[in-house]
N, C-alpha and C positions, 0 to 999 in steps of 0.2 A: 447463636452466640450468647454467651455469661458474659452479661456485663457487669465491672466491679463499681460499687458504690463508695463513695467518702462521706462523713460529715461535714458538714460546714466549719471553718477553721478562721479564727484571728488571725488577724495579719498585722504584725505594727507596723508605725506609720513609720514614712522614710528616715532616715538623719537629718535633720539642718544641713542642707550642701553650704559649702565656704562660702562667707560674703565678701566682695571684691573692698568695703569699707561698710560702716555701719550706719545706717537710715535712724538722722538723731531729729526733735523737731524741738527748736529753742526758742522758750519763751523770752520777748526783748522788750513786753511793754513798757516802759518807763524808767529802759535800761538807757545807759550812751552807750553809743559807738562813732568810731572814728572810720571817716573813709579819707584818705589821702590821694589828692589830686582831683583836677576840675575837669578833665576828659567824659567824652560821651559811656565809655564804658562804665568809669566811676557815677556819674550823674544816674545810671540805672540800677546800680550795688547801692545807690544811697537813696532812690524812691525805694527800693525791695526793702530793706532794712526799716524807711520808717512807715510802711504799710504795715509792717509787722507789730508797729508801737514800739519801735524805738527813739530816745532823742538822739538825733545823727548829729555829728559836727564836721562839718566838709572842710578838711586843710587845703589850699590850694593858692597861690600866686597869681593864678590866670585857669580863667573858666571856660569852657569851649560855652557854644550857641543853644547846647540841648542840655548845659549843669545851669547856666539862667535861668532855661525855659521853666527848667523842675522848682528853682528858687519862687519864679515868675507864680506857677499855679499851685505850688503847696502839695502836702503831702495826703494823702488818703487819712493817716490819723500818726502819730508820734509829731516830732519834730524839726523841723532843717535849722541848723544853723550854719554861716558860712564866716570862716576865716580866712582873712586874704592872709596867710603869714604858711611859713611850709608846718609839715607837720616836726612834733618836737619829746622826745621820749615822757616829758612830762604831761602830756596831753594823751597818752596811753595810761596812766595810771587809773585804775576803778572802773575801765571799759569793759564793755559785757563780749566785745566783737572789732574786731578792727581790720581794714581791707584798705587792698592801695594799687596804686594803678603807673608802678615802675617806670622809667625808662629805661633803665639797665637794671644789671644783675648787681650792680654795686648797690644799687637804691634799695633795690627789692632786700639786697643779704641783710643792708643797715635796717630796714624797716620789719623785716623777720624775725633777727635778733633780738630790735626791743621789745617787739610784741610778745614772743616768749618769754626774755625775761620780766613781765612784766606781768605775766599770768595769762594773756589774752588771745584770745583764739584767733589764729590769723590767715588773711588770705592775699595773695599777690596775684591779680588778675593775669590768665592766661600764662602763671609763669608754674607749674603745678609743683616743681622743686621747691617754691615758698610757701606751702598751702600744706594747713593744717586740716582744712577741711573744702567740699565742694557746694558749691550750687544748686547747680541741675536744672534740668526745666521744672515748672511750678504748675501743676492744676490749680486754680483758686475758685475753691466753693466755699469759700469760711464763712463758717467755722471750719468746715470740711479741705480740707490742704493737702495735693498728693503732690510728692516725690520723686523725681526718676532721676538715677543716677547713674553716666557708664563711666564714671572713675576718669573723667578727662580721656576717655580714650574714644568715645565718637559724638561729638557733642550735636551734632548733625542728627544722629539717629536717638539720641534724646529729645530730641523736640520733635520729630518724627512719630517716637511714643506719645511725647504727650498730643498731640495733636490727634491719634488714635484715641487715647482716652477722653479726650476733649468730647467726642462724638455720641461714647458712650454715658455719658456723665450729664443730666438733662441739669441745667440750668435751676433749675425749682429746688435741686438739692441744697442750694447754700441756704433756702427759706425753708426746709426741713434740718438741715444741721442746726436751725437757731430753734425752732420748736423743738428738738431734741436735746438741746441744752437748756432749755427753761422745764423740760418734764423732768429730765434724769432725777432730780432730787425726791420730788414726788414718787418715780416708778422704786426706789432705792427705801423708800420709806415703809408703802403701800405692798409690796412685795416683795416675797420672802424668794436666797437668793436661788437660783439653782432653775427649776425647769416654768415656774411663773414668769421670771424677768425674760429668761429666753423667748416665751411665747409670745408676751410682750412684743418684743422686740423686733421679734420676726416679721409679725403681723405691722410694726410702723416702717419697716423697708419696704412691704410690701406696696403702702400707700406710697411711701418716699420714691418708689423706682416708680411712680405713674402719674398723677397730676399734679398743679400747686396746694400746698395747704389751701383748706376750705378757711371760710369767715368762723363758721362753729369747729374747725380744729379742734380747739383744746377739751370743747363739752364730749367730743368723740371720744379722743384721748382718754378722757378721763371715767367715759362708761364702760371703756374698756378695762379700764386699770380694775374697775370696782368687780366686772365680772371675773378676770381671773383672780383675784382678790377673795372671791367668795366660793368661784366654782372652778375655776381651774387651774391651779397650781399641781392637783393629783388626778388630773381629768386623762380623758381618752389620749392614747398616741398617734398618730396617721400616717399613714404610707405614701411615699411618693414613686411612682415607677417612673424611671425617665432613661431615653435613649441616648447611650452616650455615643453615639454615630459608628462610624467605621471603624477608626482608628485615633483620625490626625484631632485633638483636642481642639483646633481652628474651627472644628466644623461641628463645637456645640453649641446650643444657642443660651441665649444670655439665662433663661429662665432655666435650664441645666445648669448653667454656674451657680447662679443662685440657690439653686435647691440642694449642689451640693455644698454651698458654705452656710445653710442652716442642719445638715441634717446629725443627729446623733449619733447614728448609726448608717453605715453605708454597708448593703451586703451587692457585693459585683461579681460578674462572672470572668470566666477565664481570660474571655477575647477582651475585654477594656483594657485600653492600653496604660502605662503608668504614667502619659501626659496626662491623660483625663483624672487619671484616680490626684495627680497632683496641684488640681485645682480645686480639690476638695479641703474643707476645714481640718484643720489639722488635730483636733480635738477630737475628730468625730473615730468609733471604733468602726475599724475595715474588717469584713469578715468575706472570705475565696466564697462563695457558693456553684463555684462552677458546673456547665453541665457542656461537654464534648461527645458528638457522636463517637462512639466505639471507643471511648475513652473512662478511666477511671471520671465519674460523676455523683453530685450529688442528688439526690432523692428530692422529685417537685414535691412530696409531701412534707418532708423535712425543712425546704423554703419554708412553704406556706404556713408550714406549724410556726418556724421562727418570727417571719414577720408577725402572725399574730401577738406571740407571746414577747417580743419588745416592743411590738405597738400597746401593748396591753400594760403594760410597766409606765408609758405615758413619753415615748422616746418616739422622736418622727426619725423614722425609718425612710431611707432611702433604697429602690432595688436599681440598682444602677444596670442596665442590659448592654447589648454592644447593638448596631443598629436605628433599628424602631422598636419601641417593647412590644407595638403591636402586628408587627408583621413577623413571624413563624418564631416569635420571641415569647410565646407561651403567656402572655399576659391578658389575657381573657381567662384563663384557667385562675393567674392570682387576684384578679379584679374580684371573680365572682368569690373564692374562698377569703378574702378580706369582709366582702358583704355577707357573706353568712356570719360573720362573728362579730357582724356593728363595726368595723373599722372606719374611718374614712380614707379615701384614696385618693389621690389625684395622679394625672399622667401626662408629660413632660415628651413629645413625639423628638423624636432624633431624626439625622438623615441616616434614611435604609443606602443598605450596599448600593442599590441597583442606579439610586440616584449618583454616590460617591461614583461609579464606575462610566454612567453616562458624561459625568463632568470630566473626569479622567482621558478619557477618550476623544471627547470632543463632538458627541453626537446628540442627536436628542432621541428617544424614546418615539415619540411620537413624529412621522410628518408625512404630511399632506397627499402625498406621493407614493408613498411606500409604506409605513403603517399608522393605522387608522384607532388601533388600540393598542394594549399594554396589557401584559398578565406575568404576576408573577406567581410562581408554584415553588415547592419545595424537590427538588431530588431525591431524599431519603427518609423511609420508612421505619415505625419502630422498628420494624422487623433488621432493617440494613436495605433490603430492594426498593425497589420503587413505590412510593405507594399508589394505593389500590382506589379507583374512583375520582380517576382525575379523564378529565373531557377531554380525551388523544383528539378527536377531531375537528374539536374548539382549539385544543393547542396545534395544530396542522396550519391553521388557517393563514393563507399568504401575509394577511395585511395586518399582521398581529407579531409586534415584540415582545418575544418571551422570555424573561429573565428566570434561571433557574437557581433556585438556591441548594445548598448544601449537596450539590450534583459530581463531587468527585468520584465518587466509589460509582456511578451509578449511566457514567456520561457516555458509555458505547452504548449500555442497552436505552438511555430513554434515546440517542441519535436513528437507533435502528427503527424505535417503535415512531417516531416522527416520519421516518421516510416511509413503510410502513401503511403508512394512513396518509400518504400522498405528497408532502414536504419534499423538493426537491434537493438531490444530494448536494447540491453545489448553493444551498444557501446559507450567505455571510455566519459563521459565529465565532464566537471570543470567548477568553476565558478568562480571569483576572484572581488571583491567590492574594491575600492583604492586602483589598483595596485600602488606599492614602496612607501606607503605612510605609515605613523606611524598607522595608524586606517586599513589595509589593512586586509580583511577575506577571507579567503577560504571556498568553497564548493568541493566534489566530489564525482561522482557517476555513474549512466550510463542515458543514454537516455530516458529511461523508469520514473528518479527518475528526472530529469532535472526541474518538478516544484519545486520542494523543495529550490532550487538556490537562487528563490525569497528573502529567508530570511538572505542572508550575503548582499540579495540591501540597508540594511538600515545604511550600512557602507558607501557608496557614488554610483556611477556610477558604475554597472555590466557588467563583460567581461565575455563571452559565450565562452567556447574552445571544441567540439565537434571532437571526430575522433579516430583511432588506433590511433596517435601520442602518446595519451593522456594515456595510457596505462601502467602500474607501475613507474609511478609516484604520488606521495601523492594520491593513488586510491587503498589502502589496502584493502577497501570493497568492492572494485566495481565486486569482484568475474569473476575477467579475468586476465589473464594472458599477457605477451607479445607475448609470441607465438599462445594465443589465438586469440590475437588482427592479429597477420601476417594471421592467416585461414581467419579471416573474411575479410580480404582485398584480 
């Protein structure tokens, strides 16, 4: 079979999909603002506002037990002040922000009104028809400040977010956002702008994502600054190979996000999915280098030239794979031609199929009872057939789960050479076409029925899972038991 070849091909980056409103962050140090009423929700619009460094002035008549309390212990930094008297349109004039806490819609329209006419940005608590703008939940790393907004429409699952971010967001970050704001001028001075400040940069998130600033912090900082300063602004580029897993973006790990929000350049293959590719920086140029069995592909020479020659230009290069890069992901072939040409590399492991489908499933690979090891092989040869020098009688072996990759074309004859060499017809296996992907199909059955597989391949890439493992699990036909499965092992 003539296989036909492509170049490697740009891809631009998506459109800006619609934003439901827009993510503004206001500076309020030393501004006023006006909250109207003494209610516990107001008493918390009105510590928010003077954490921010605003001067607040609370209108209210009557204060509930938690607008004292906040009077009682003061504000993080700006300033309270409290007026017993209601609010009054001339107490909106020169306001940076003004927010109010209604009882009706009469209060809210009257308190709407002035505040527009008035210039002032305005919010009516809980009532979204008076709101000029929203809230949200708040990460607080400040300097570092994040965000989340679902437009008043689940405010429950906004804090929900942030409570997810919360996790991922270590503590020590708000004592790096302040180190990061006393260098910036410095790195802004000392380095010119363009791919020094990025390197820079890169290398201080990388400290930032891991412990607290050291006591000699800034001497660090600053040997850094001097080294790219002298030597590397026009220095080498480096390659990152990293697994961007099966499909579902959930299932990258944090140091894959990472590495795709610094890289310059991202070259991905066919199977990444465009949730993964959309977590990547938006700056950075995408280039298809796909390669599909029996499919139009590109040439692993034509990679590995590429990655050189934009590592060489001094651009980190990411090779984004689907999987693992290093399981039947070719990446031991681009480790070593990066090291023949001085690059530096690093590699970023993913989760391979065979894990995504064990979790799928609900099985484990290994257990006590029924298998004792794990082997995964590939099903297809340069040639198309099976390849040549694989241990039939290691893979035969009862007490061994065999996951088989790229086994569609190939899944009646490696079933027959299993049986073969001793492999009972009737033992449990599966088949899965885009594992954790929205188009993801099931097969299962036993050994014997193992062609049939073929026909969930024309969902994408087929995962072979052979073995007692596989045994009452999604295998209601397969006429075996678990205890059947423990006899034949």
């Amino acid at each position: 079979m003539r296989l036909a070849y492509r170049k490697p091909s740009e891809q631009a980056p998506p459109r800006m999909a619609a934003l439901a409103t827009l993510p503004v962050f206001l500076s309020l140090e030393g501004r006023p603002a006006i909250v109207a009423g003494g209610s516990a929700a107001a008493a918390w619009k009105a510590e928010l506002l003077a954490a921010a460094g605003a001067d607040v002035h609370v209108f209210a008549t009557e204060i509930t037990a938690e607008m004292e309390a906040l009077f009682t212990r003061g504000a993080a930094q700006g300033t309270l002040t409290l007026h017993n008297i209601p609010w009054s349109t001339d107490a909106l004039a020169g306001a940076a922000i003004a927010v109010a806490d209604a009882e009706d819609d009469g209060e809210a329209t009257a308190f709407f009104r002035a505040a527009r006419e008035a210039g002032v940005p305005v919010n009516v608590i809980d009532k979204p028809a008076y709101c000029q703008f929203q809230f949200g939940a708040i990460v607080n790393r400040s300097p570092i400040v994040v965000g989340i907004s679902t437009t008043g429409a689940a405010p429950i699952l906004g804090q929900a977010i942030r409570r997810r971010i919360e996790t991922l967001l270590p503590p020590a970050l708000a004592l790096w956002g302040q180190v990061a704001s006393k260098i910036r001028e410095q790195v802004s001075v000392r380095l010119s702008a363009g791919a020094a400040r990025r390197a820079f940069w890169e290398k201080f998130v990388d400290r930032a994502f891991g412990l607290a600033p050291a006591r000699d912090e800034a001497l660090h900082l600053d040997r850094l600054i001097d080294d790219l300063a002298n030597n590397g602004a026009t220095g080498r580029g480096r390659v990152t190979l990293v697994g961007a897993g099966p499909g579902d973006a959930e299932l990258l790990t944090l140091k894959a996000v990472r590495a795709l929000q610094a890289a310059d350049v991202i070259l991905y293959d066919d199977l990444v999915s465009d949730e993964v590719l959309e977590l990547a920086r938006r700056e950075a140029r995408r280039m298809l280098v796909g390669k599909r069995g029996g499919r139009e592909s590109c040439r692993q020479d034509d990679i590995n030239a590429l990655m050189v020659r934009l590592a060489r230009q001094g651009r980190h290069v990411v090779r984004l794979k689907c999987g693992d890069p290093m399981i039947f992901g070719r990446g031991g072939e681009e480790i070593d031609q990066l090291a023949r040409a001085g690059i530096p590399c690093e590699v970023v492991p993913g989760i391979t199929a065979a894990s995504a489908m064990a979790a799928a499933l609900g099985i484990s690979l290994t257990h006590r009872e029924l298998a004792q090891s794990v082997r995964f092989v590939t099903g297809h040869s340069r040639a198309g057939g099976l390849p040549e020098m694989l241990d039939w009688q290691g893979l035969a072996d009862r007490g061994t789960t065999l996951v088989v990759y790229m086994g569609g074309g190939t899944a009646a004859t490696f079933a027959a050479r299993l049986v073969a060499e001793g492999l009972p017809a009737n033992t449990p296996a599966v088949a899965v076409a885009s594992i954790s992907r929205s188009n993801e199909a099931r097969w299962h059955g036993t050994l014997a029925s193992l062609a049939e597989a073929s026909g969930v391949a024309k969902s994408g890439p087929l995962l072979i899972g052979i073995g007692a493992a596989f045994a009452g699990r999604s295998i209601e036909d397969a006429d075996i038991s678990l205890s059947d499965a423990a006899l034949m092992s």
